[in-house]
N, C-alpha and C positions, 0 to 999 in steps of 0.2 A: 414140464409135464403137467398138462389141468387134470386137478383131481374134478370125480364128478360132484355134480351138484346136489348138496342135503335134502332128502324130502321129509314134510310133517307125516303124522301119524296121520292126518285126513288127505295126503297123496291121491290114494287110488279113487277115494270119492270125487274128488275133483274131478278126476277124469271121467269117470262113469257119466258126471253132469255136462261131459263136454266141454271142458273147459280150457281156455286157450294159457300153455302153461310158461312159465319165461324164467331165468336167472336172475334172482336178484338177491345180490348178498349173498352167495356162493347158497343160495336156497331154490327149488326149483317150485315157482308159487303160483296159483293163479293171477294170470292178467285180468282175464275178462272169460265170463261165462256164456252170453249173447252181447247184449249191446249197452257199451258202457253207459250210454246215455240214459239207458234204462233203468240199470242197478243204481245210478248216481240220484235219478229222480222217487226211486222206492225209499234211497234214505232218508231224503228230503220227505218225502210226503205218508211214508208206510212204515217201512222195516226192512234193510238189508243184513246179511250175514256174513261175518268175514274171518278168514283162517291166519292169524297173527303169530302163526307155532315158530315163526324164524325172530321173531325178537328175544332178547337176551335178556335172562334173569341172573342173579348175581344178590344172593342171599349176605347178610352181613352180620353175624350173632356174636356174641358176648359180654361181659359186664365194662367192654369201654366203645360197643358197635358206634353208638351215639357220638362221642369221643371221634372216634375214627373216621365218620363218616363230616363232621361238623369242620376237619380238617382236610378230607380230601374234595370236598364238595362246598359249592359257594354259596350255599342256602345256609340256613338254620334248622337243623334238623333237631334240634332240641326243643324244639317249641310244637312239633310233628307227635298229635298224639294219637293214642292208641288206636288205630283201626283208621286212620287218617291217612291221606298221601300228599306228597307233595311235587308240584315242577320245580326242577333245578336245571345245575348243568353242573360239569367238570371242567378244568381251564386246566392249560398248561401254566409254567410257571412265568409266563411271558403275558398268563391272560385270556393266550387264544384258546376258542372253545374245541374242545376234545369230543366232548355231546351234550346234549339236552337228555333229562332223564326225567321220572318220573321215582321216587322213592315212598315205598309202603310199609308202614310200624305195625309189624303182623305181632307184636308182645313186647314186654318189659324189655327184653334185650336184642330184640328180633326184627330187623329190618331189609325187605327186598328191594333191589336197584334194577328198575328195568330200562335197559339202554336197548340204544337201537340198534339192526341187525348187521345193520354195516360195521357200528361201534363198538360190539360187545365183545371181544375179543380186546378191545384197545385199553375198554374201560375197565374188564377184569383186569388187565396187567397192572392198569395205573390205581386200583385200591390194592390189588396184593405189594405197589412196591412203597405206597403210602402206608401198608398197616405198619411199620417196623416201631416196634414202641408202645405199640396199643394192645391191650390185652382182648382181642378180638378175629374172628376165624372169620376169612372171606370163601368163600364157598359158589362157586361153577354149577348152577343150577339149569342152565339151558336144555339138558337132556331130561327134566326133571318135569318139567310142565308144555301142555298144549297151552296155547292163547287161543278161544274163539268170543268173538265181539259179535256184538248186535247192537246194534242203531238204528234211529230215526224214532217218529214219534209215538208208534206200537209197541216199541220196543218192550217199556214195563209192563204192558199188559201181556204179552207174549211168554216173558219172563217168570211173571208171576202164575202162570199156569202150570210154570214147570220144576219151581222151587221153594221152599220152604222158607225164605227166607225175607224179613221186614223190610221191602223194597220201597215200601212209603217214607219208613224212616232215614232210608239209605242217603246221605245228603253226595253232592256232587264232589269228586274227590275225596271219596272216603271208601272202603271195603271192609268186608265183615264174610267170616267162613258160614258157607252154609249147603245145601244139597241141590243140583242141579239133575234133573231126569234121572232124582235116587243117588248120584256120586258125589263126593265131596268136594267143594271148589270154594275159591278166594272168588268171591262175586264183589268185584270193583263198579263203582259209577264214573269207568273215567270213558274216553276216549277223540277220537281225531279227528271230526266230522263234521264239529260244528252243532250234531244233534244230541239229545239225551240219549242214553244209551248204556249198556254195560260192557265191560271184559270180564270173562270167565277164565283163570286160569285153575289147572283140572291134571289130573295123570294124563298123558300120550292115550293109556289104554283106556281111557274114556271116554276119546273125543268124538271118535264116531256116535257114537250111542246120545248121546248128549246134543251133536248137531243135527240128528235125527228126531229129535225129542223137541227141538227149538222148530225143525222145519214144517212139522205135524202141526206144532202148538201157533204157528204164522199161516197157513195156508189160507185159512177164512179173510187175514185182512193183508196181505200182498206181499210178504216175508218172501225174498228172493236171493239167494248166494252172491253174494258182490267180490270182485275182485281187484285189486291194487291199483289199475288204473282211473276207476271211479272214486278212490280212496285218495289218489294225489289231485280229484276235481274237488271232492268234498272237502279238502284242507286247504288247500288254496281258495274256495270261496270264502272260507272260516278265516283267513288271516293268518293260519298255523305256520310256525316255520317248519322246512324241511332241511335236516343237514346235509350237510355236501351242496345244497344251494342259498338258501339266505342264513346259513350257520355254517362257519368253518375255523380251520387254528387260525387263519388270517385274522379272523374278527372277536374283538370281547364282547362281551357280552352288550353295552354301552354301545357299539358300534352296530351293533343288530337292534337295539334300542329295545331294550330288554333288560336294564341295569340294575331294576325291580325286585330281580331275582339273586343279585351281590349284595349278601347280607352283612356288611361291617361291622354291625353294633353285634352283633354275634362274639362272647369271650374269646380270646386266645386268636395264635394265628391261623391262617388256612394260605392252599398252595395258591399261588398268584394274589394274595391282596397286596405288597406292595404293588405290583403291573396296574390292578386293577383300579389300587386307587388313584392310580396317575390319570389312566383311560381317566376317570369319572369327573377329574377335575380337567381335562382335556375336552372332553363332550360337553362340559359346562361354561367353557371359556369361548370353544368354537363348537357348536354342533358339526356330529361328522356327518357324511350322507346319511339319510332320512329313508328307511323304510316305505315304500307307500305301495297305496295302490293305482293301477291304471286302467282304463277302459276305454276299449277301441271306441273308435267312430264309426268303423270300417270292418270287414271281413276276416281281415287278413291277420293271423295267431303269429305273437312274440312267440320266443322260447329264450330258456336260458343263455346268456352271452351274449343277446343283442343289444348293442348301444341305446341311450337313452339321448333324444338330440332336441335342442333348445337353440334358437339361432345360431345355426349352422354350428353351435358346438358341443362337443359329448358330456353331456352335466349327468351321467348317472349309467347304470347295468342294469338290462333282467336278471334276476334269478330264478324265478318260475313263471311260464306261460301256458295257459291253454284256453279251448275253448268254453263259456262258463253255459250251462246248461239250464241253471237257476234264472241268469241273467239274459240268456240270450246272445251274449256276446262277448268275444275274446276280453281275457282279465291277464293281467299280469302282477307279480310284484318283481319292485327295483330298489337298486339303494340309488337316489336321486341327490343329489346337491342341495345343501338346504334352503338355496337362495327358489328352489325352482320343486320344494317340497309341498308347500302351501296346496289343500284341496282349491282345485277350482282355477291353479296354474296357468295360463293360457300357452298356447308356443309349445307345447312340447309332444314331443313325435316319439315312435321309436324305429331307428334305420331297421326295412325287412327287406335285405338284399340290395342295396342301393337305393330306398326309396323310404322316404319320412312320411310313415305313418301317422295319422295324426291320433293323440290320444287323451283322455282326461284324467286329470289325478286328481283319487277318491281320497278318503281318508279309510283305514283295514279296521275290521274285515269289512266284506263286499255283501255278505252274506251273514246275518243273525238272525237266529230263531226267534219265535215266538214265546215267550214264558208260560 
């Protein structure tokens, strides 16, 4: 029996804007408002708006949170200061990644884990079944906050018209509490786009008032409601991975090439550092497939699952494909053979439908902003 699909507190507005609405992650979210092309090109160039309320928060407090978290999580969170966030992940004990997360030290003992909305269900099980020993409360906060984001390069000014709060000072990767259109929120500098930008998470019963107060305060320089579709263009131009396609339990972290984030020198043990130190001396013996990027010659959009082909033989996988709106032309990433990773590759196609594509491997991202 499918139960129905969760909606945010900003549901009904959505609709009101027209918006075309989809399943994703048992959440029922905007895809696209008009034309993804569109909303993809305001973030790049203006300011988009996006409703994030189905990602999963996952509070971690007490006199050993740090403790607990430095043990279930492959970062170093002890070195994560106050008002600071950090990229991580979670691994099984094998290695494989569980998710990529995001962790914010909201005080002394007080740290939020935002995983993603596919994962947050997996990754609350996997810290409530790692706290056993730590004098520390993990805590299901998903029903507790809206997420709305705003990107691109208006963003701060946009922002700053409608909060109270030292957005100059705000460094990237860091959040500090302060008042959004009069309510109280965690105004983070993080997000997915590639562009500067903030997340505001805020009560549910605040969110409308607040994305109303953001759409008023953007209207002068092109602030327009973006939805998911344009968010998996702007992350794939950025080089971002997506789980469930260049992140999954198959791969450690080392194998996504992302080993940066397996902090060793960190005291004490954590779940998968034997696995992971094998990976690491494994990647260093033989490189495994190589992350890259690719760019068509031609028309015609990879997607997820199609071969990557080098004289006539399959040296590599997409993981994400689409059309790039920045660039002009279909982008992909793959994990490639490292013999055949090198930008600048010559020979390497990708089969679309029986027919070898031909394409160029970049080096990621595809797409960097301007400082």
């Amino acid at each position: 029996m499918s139960t129905a699909p969760r909606l945010t507190a900003l549901d009904a507005l959505h609709r009101s804007l027209g918006a075309t609405m989809t399943d994703f992650a048992g959440w029922d979210m905007p895809l696209r408002y008009a034309s993804e092309r569109d909303e993809h090109n305001a973030v790049r160039t203006r300011a988009g708006l996006f409703d994030l309320s189905h990602m999963g928060e996952i509070t971690v407090t007490g006199p050993q949170a740090v403790d607990l978290l430095d043990y279930a999580l492959v970062g170093n969170i002890s070195t994560v200061g106050n008002g600071r966030a950090r990229y991580t992940m979670i691994c099984q004990e094998d290695g494989g990644i569980l998710d990529d997360l995001i962790v914010y030290r909201l005080g002394e003992t007080e740290y939020m884990v935002v995983a993603n909305a596919s994962n947050a269900q997996v990754v609350l099980d996997a810290l409530v079944a790692r706290a056993g020993g730590f004098d520390a409360e993990v805590r299901d906060d998903r029903d507790a906050y809206a997420l709305i984001a705003i990107q691109g390069p208006e963003s701060p000014g946009i922002l700053k018209s409608v909060t109270d709060a030292d957005l100059d000072g705000l460094k990237y990767y860091a959040g500090l509490p302060g008042t959004v259109a009069g309510v109280p929120a965690l105004i983070a500098r993080t997000g997915y786009t590639g562009e500067d930008g903030f997340e505001l998470f805020l009560k549910p019963e605040h969110a409308e008032g607040v994305w109303k107060a953001l759409t008023e305060a953007g209207q002068g320089v092109g602030l327009i409601p973006c939805g998911l579709s344009c968010r998996d263009t702007l992350r794939l131009e950025a080089g971002m991975p997506l789980y469930g396609h260049e992140l999954t339990t198959s791969l450690t972290p080392f194998d996504a090439g992302l080993g940066r984030v397996v902090k060793f020198e960190k005291p004490g043990d954590f779940v998968g550092r034997k696995a992971l130190e094998a990976a690491a001396e494994r990647a260093e013996a033989a490189p495994p497939r190589k992350l890259v990027g690719l760019v068509a010659e031609g028309r015609r959009v990879p997607r997820a699952g199609f071969q990557v082909v080098a004289g006539g033989e399959v040296v590599g996988e997409i993981t994400s494909g689409a059309p790039s709106p920045t660039l002009g032309k279909p982008i992909a990433m793959a994990y490639v053979d490292a013999a055949h990773a090198a930008p600048g590759t010559e020979g390497v196609g990708v089969d679309i439908r029986g027919t070898h594509e031909p394409y160029e491997v970049v080096a990621l991202p595809f797409y960097k902003r301007q400082k």
